[in-house]
C-alpha positions in Angstrom: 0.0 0.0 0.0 2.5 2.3 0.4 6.1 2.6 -1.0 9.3 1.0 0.1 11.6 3.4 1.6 11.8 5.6 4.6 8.5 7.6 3.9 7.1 4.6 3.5 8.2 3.0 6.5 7.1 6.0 8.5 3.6 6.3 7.0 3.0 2.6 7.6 4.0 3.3 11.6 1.9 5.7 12.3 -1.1 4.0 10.9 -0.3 1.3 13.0 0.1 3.7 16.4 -3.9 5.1 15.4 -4.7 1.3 14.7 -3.8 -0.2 17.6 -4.0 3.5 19.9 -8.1 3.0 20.4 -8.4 -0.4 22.0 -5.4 1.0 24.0 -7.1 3.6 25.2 -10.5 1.7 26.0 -8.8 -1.2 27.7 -7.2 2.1 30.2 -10.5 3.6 30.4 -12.2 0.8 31.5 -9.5 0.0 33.7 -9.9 3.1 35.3 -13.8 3.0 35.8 -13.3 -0.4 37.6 -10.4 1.1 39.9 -12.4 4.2 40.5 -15.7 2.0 41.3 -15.0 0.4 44.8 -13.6 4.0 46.2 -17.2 5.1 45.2 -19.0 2.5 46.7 -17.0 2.9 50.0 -18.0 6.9 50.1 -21.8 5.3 50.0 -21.4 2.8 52.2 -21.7 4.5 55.6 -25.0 5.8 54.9 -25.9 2.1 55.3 -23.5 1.3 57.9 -25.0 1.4 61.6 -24.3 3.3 64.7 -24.9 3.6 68.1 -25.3 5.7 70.8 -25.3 5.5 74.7 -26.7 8.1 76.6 -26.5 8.2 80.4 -28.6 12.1 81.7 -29.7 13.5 84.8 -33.0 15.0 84.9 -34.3 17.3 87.5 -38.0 16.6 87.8 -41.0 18.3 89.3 -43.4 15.6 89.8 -47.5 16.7 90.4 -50.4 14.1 90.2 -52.2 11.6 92.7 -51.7 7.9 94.0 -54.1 6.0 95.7 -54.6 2.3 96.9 -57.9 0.5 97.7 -59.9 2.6 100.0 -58.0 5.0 101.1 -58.4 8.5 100.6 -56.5 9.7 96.7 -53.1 11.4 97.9 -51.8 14.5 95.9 -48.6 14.5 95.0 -46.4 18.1 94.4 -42.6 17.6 94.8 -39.7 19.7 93.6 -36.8 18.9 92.4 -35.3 19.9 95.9 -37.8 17.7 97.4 -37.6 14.7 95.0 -33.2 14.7 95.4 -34.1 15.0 99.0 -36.1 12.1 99.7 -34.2 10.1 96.2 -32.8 7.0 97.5 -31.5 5.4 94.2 -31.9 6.8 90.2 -30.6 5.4 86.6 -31.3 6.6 83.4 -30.1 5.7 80.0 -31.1 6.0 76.5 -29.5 3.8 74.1 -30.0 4.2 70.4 -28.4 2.1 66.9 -29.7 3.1 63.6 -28.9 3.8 59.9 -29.5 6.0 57.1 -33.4 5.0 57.6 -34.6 2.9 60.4 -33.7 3.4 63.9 -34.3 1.2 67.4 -34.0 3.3 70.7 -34.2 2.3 74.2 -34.9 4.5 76.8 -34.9 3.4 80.6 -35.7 5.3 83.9 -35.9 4.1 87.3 -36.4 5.8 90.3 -36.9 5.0 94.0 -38.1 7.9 96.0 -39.8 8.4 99.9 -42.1 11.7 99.6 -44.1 13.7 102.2 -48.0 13.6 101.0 -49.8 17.0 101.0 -52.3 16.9 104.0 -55.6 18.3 104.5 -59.2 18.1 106.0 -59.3 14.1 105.8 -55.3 13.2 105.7 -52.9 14.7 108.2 -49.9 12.9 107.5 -48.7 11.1 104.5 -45.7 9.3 103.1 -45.9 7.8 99.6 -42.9 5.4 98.9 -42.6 5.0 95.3 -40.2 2.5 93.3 -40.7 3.3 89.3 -39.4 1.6 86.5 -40.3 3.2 82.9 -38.9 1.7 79.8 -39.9 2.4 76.1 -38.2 0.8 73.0 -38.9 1.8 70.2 -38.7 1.5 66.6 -38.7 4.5 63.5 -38.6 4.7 60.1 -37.0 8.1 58.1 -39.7 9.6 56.6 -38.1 13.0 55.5 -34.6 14.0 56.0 -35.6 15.6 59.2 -38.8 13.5 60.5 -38.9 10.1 62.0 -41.8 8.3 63.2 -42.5 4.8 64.4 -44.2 2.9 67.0 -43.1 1.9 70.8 -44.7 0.0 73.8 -44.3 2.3 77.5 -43.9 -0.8 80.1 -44.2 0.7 83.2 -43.9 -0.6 86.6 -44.8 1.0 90.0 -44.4 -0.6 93.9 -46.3 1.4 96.3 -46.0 1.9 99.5 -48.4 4.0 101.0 -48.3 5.1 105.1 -51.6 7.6 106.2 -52.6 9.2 109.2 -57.0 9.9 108.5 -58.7 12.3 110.8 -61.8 10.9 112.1 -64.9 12.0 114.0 -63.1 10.5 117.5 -59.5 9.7 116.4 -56.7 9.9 114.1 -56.6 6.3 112.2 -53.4 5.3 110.9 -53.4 3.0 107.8 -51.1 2.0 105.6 -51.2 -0.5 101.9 -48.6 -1.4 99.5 -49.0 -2.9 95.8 -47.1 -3.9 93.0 -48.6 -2.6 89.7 -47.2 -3.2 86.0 -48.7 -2.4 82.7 -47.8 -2.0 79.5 -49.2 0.8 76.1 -48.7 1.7 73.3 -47.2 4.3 71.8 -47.0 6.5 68.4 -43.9 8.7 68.1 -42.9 11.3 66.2 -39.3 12.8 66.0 -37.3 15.7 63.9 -33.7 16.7 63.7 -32.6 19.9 62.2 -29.1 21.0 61.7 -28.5 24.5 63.9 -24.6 25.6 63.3 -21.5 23.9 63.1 -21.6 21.3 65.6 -25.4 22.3 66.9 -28.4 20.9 66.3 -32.3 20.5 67.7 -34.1 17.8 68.5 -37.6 17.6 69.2 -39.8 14.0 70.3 -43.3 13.8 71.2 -44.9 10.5 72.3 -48.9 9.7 72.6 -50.0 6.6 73.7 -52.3 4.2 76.2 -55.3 4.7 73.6 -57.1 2.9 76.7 -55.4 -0.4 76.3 -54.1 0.2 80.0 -53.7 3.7 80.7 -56.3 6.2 80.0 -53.0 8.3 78.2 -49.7 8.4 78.2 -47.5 11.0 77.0 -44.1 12.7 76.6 -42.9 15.5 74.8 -39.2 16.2 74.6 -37.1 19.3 73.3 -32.9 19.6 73.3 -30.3 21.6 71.6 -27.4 18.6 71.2 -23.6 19.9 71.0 -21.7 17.0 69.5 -17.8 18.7 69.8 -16.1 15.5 68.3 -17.4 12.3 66.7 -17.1 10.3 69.6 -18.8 13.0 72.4 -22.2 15.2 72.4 -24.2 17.2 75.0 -27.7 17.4 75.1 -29.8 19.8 76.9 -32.9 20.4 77.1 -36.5 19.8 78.6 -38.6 16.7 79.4 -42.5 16.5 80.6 -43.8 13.1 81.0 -47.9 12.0 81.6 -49.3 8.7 82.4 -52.7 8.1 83.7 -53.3 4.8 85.0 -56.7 3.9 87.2 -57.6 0.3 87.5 -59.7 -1.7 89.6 -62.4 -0.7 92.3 -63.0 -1.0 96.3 -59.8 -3.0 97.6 -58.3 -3.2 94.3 -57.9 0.2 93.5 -55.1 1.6 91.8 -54.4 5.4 91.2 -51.3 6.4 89.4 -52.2 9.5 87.9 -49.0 11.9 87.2 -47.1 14.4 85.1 -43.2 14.5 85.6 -41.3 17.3 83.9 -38.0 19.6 84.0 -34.8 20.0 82.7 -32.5 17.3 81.7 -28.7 17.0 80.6 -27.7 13.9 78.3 -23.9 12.7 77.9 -23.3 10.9 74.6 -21.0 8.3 73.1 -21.5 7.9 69.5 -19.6 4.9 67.7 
């Protein structure tokens, strides 16, 4: 095809560079679209990846309702957080939490044993109400938006009693006392939203309805927190906490009030993994 010589020779090289040059080039781009494709995957992959968080807080409560066992008069409740730290005799709380890019399962425990003065009155001049509380709620939530959550949960709560009166009478004072070991469990619907604040800040905010009459008339929480997270591994929550159950069951010696709203500030420490 083309002449003997050096032109010739030359002409019949470079066809042969262009010839050869474009499955050359393919085989490198392919190569690099292979090499390239597990370094994107990996970027992707911790949006699938799980984490976890463990949350031990403190929470300074106000507590006002009623309790009440069998026949004896309904005692009313009102303790501060002076009075509650007072009278506390043991307290754990801890949230615990492991989710993904979409689904989330949370834990949340609080258990409290507490000896509080009664308010007295016209029919009760003293009272003591000796309360051991244990309030756990797992739960379970689906991303709906980037910032909203919701899901389902079950409140198992789980009161001991113990309840020491002095009742005015006609001709005298009567002392009584009754103790009683009460456990139930509700429903619950939650609902929860994140939104990012400032470097490092954001806001949460969780509100909880439940009960639906399955045990308790209602239950209820509603939760609020600015969260500093200064590193991956550490964040700070704080924030505010009001929490509603009203429980009344049985009648004449089976009676059983537990009718109360706990709120106040709370501090969370996390550790994120």
């Amino acid at each position: 095809m083309y002449s003997s010589g050096p032109i010739g020779s030359l002409l019949a090289h470079e066809v042969h560079l262009v010839v050869t040059g474009i499955p050359a080039a393919s085989l490198i781009l392919v190569t690099a679209t292979l090499a390239a494709a597990p370094a994107a995957l990996a970027q992707s992959a911790p949006e699938d990846q799980w984490h976890y968080l463990v949350e031990p807080y403190v929470m300074l409560p106000h507590v006002d309702g009623t309790v009440s066992l069998g026949n004896l008069p309904d005692v009313s409740v009102h303790a501060s957080p002076g009075d509650i730290f007072s009278h506390l005799q043991f307290a754990a709380m801890l949230y615990a939490e492991a989710h993904d890019n979409n689904w989330a399962i949370t834990s949340d425990l609080i258990y409290s044993r507490v000896a509080q003065n009664a308010s007295v009155g016209p029919v009760i001049s003293y009272g003591r109400v000796d309360l051991r509380t244990l309030l756990w709620e797992p739960a379970l939530l689906y991303r709906v938006t980037p910032w909203l959550q919701a899901g389902a949960g079950a409140d198992l709560t789980a009161v001991q009693t113990n309840l020491n009166l002095t009742i005015n009478t006609p001709l005298t004072p009567l002392s009584a006392s009754r103790s009683r070991s009460n456990s139930w469990l509700d429903p619950t619907v939650i609902l929860r939203g994140t939104w990012p604040l400032a470097q490092k800040w954001s806001l949460m905010a969780q509100g909880n309805v439940g009960g639906f009459g399955v045990n308790s008339r209602s239950t209820w929480q509603a939760q609020l927190y600015a969260i500093y997270r200064p590193t991956e591994l550490l964040s700070l929550s704080f924030g505010y906490r009001a929490i509603g159950d009203d429980y009344d069951r049985g009648s004449g010696p089976e009676r059983f009030i537990y009718n109360t709203t706990t709120f106040g500030p709370v501090i969370r420490f996390g550790f994120n993994f």
